[in-house]
Each structure stands twice: as C-alpha cells, then as structure tokens.
N, C-alpha and C positions, 0 to 999 in steps of 0.2 A: 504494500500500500504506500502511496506517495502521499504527502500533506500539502496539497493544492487540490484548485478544483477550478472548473467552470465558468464566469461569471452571469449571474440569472439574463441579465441585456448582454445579446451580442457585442463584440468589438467592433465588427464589422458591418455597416447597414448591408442588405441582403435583400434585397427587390426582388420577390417571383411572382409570375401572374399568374391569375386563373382566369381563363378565359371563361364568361358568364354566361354566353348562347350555352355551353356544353355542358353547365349544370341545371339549365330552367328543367323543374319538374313536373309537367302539368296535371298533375294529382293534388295541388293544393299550394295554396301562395307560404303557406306552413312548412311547407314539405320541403319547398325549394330555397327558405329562410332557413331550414333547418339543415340541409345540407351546404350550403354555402358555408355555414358555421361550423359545421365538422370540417372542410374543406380548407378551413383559414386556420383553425386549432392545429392539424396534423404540420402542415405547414412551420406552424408556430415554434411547435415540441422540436421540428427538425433546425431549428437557428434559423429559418427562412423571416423574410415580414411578407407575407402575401397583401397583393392588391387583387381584387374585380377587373378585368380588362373588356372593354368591347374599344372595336373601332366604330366609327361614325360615317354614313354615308357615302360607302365605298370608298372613303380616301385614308390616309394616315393620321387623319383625324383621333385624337386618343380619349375617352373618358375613364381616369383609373379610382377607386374607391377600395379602401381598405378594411372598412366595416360592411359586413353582412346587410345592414339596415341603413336607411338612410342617417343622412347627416343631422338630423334636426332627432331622430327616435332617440328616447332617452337611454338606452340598453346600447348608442356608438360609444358616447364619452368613457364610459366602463371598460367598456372592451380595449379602446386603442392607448387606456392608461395601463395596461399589462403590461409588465416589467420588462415582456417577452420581445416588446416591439422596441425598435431604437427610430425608425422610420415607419412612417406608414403614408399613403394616396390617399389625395382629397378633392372632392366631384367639382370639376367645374363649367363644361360646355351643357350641363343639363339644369344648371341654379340661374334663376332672375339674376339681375344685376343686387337686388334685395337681400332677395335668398346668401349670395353671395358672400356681402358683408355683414349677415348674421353669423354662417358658419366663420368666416374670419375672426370675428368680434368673440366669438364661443371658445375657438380653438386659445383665444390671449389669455380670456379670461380661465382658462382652466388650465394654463401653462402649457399648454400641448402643441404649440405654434412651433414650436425650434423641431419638432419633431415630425412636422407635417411636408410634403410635399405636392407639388400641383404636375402631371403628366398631361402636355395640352396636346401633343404632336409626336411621332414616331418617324425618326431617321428622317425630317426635310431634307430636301434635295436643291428647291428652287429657291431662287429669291421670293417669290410673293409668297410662298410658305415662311420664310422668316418674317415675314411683313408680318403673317398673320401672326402666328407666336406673339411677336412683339405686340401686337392691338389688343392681346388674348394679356400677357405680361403686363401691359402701362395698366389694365381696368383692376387688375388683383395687387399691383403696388402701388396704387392710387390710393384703394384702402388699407394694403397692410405693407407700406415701403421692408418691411420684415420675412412675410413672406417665401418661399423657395419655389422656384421652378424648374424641372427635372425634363433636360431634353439629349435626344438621344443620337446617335451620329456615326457614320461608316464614311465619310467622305465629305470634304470641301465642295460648294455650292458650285451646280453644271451650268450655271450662267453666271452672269454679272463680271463686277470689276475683278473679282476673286474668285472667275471657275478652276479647278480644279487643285486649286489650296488647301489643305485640308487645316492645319494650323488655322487659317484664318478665321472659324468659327467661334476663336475665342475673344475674338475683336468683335467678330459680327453680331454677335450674342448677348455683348457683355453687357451687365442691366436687366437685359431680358429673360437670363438663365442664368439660374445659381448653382447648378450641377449638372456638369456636362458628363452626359451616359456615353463613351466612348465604344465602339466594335474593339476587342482585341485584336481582329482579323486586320484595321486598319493599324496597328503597331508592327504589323509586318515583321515579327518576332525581333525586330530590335528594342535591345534596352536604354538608347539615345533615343527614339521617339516619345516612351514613356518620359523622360527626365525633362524632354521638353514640354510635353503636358502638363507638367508639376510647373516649371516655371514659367508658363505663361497665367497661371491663375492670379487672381487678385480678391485681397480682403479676404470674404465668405465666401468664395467661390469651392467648389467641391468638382473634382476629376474621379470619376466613378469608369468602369468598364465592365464590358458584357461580353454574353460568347452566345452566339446565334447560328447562322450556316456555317462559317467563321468563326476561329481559324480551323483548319484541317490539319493533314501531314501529321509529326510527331508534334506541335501544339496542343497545349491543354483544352478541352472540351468535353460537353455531356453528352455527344454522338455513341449510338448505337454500337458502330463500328469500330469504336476505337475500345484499346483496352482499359482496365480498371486503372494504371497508374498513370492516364492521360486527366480522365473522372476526377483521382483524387488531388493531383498536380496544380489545377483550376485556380484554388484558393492560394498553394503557394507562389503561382506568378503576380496573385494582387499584391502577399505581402510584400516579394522582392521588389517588387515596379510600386510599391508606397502608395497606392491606391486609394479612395476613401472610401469608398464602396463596391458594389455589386448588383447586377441586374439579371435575371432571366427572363425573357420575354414570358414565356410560357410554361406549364407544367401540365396541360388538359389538350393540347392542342390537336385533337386525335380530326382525320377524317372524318367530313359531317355523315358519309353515306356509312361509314363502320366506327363505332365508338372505339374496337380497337385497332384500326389501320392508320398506320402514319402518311399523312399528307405525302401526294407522291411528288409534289415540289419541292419538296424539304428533305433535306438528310433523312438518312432513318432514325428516329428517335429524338430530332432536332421538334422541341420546345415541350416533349411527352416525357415527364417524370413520375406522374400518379395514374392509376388506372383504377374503372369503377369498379368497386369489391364484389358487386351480383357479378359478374364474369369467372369471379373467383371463388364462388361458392360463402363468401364476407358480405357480410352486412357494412363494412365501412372499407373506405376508399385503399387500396391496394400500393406501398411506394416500391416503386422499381431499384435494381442493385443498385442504379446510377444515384439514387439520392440516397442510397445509404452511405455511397464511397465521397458524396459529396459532403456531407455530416463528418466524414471520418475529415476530409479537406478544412474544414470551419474549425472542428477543433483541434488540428493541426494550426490553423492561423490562431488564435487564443493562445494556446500554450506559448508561439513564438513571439504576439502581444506582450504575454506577459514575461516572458523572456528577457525582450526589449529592455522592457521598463528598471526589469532587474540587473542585468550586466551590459546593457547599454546595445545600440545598436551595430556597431562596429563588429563585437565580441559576437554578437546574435548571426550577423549574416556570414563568419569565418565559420561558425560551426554548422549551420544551414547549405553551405558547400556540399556539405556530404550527400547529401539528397538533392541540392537544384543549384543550379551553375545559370540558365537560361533557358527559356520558353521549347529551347529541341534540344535540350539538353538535362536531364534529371534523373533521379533514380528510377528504376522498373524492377527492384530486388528488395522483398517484403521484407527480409532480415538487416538490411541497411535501414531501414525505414523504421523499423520496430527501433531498432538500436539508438535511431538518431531521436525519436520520440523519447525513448526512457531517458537519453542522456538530458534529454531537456526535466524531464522529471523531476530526478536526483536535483539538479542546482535549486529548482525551483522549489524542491521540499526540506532546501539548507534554512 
C-alpha cells in the first residue's frame, strides 16, 4: 500500500460529449431525464466532465449543456456543484437574450462561473464563422466580461488575410475565446508546435487539445485500431506538451441506422467509448476497454501532477523519460510502465 491517493476534482478538465439525439427515449420524458443522468454519473466516476452535444441546423453550429435538466431546474445547480466536475457546458444558442443573463447572473451568484464554459461552434473554418463566434462572444461578455468561451480548431482560417495560418487563430480569436480546443492531429507530433501554443496565450486564456480522426500512425489516440498503449499514452502527451485541458468530441457517437455500428466516415471507434447495456444483456450503459485504458491514462497524469508539485518539474519529466520521450515515441512494455508508476509511488508516499 502506498500513502497517496487521488484527488476527488480532476487535475485535468476532461470534456466528453454525449451526443443527445442517441439517448432521447420515447417511452417517457422521465425515462430519457433519467438516462441522461446515468449517462453523465458513469462519465463522472471515470474523471471524464461530460456535456449534452447536438449540433444545430446542419452546420457546426454547437449547443453543449452539462446538466441533464435545464439550466433554470433547481436539481442543475446541485449537480454541477459535485466535487467531480472541475468544468462543465453551458446552453447558449437555445436561451432569450433574458434567459441568458439569468443563467449568467445564477452561475456568479452560486460561485460556479470560473467553472463554466460556453461551446458556441465546432472547428470554424471560415471567416464569417469567426464573425459569428464573435457576435455569439461580444452578447455573453456584454453580460459577464468573466465568462469563458471554448472553441475548437484543426486549422488556420481557408480564407481571408490569414488563410492557411494556423497560429493565427490566436490573434483572431482573442477576446472572443478563452480556450482554445486545439486537434493534436494539427501538432503534427512536434513538440515546438505545442510550446508555441503555450506562448502565444495571454492572461486567462486556456490551450486545451483533442484527438478526433487525428492523429493516426504511432500517435496517441482512442481508435479502434490502435493498440492499448497508444489509448493509454493520450493523457501522457497533455502532461508533456503542459496542456490545460482535454476534449473528446464524443462517447455515443454510434451509426443512426445500428446503435452499435461505427459511423462509416469515421475511424473505427472514432468518438464510441460507451455502449447501450440492453445489447449486453445490462440494465446500465456498457464502457469499452478504451475508456478503461483511458482512466488508467488520467490517473497516470494525477500521480505525475502531483509528482510535479512535489520534486519539481525538471526532476518529474527526467524520470517520465522512461515511459514517453515524444508523441511516436513511448513505452509499449506493461513492466516499464508498472515500474515507472510505483516509482512515482514510493516518492510520493515519503
């Protein structure tokens, strides 16, 4: 037995969606409140923060919500005050301009604001989609110049003065987005792209990254295809590349014609980490090896947190050699991995 542990709030924020067409259950508006709410707990228990995902009228339009119930039902504020969440998504292309600055006003007065994020848009591409953002942006820090906006990106804008810049999002943005959700797929496994993400931020600004179709090859991702030590790898390129956070698009994102066939657009397994438990003979939702290896990755980044903290980061990332050098490059030998875990142990229980 070691004398450390856990701590109840992630280190790490940890964004997964659950896409919401793929749990409505038309047996009852109970039924389908009530499974969303199982759907957000499993989540939960895993270090994940889950959001509610739909897009909005065929485009990239995004509405994310982090409680089961609306924003205004007295049974949200309870819930998104669980120790469990460090982040969580909050409704905004579906509230009045009213509506809007109630929940704003709600989220201050119950301290839950620093913790809140607004998802208005997924991977703009164009100039008038940053337009929009930003018109979406000036109306929520009109009312709460505090506020956070979480927008997401694989690529510098395919028109304007700055097509094909990818860098330059953090000029174009800036104001408008407080955490920019970067593609890992757009770091092109170098760790000079990462370093310059970190120093273009400014103030509150937050550099978060995701893994979606992207990246492939020996890069860390939750693909099907790839083996368990790519799965568990994930977490240790956020901690190396100093990361603030983490996003996964999806966790439900199954084929609309077979609940359990993977999108044939999509990687195999790209955005499907939970499956419905009737398939499996369970009464409650089913999570695949990938999110368990990805759990083993989260508290793999914790223990190196609090590593950190304890012998400093220099001393932290000479001994994290032994296991990860760079993004195609890390350990695939469970006995190297064990070893390098306990040795974090042992210091941690001096």
């Amino acid at each position: 037995m070691y004398d450390t542990a856990l701590p109840s709030t992630p280190s790490l924020p940890a964004a997964f969606g659950i896409i919401e067409k793929n749990l409505i259950d038309s047996a009852s508006k109970e039924q389908t409140l009530q499974n969303k709410l199982e759907w957000a707990e499993l989540c939960l228990d895993y270090r994940m923060n889950p959001y509610f995902s739909t897009w909005l009228a065929n485009s990239m339009k995004h509405e994310a919500s982090s409680s089961p119930w609306k924003w205004n039902d007295k049974r949200t504020v309870p819930f998104l005050s669980d120790k469990r969440f460090n982040r969580f998504a909050v409704p905004y292309h579906s509230l009045s301009h009213n509506e809007l600055d109630s929940l704003l006003q709600q989220l201050k007065q119950t301290d839950l604001l620093d913790k809140s994020y607004f998802y208005l848009w997924d991977e703009p591409t164009y100039m008038k989609e940053y337009h929009l953002i930003g018109q979406y942006s000036q109306e929520i820090h009109k009312l709460m110049p505090e506020a956070k906006v979480l927008t997401t990106f694989y690529c510098g804008p395919k028109d304007g003065k700055y097509k094909d810049r990818l860098f330059s999002v953090f000029d174009l943005w800036r104001g408008d987005t407080q955490i920019f959700s970067m593609s890992a797929w757009a770091l092109q496994a170098n760790e000079a792209n990462a370093d310059t993400c970190r120093s273009l931020l400014r103030g509150n600004e937050e550099w978060w990254t995701y893994v979606c179709m992207g990246p492939g090859e020996e890069q860390p991702n939750l693909l099907l295809t790839m083996d368990g030590y790519q799965h568990r790898a994930v977490l240790w390129r956020s901690w190396k590349e100093r990361t603030t956070g983490f996003l996964y698009w999806a966790v439900n994102a199954y084929a609309e014609s077979d609940t359990l066939a993977f999108r044939k657009d999509l990687p195999e397994g790209d955005g499907v980490l939970i499956y419905p438990g009737q398939y499996f003979n369970s009464t409650s939702p089913v999570v695949s090896i990938r999110m368990e290896r990805w759990r083993d990755s989260m508290e793999d980044y914790e223990y190196l947190a609090k590593l950190e903290k304890k012998i400093g980061r220099a001393k932290s990332e000479t001994l994290f050699q032994s296991i990860y050098q760079s993004p195609e490059k890390y350990s695939k030998n469970n006995a190297e991995i064990e070893k390098f875990r306990k040795s974090i142990l042992e210091i941690l229980s001096k």
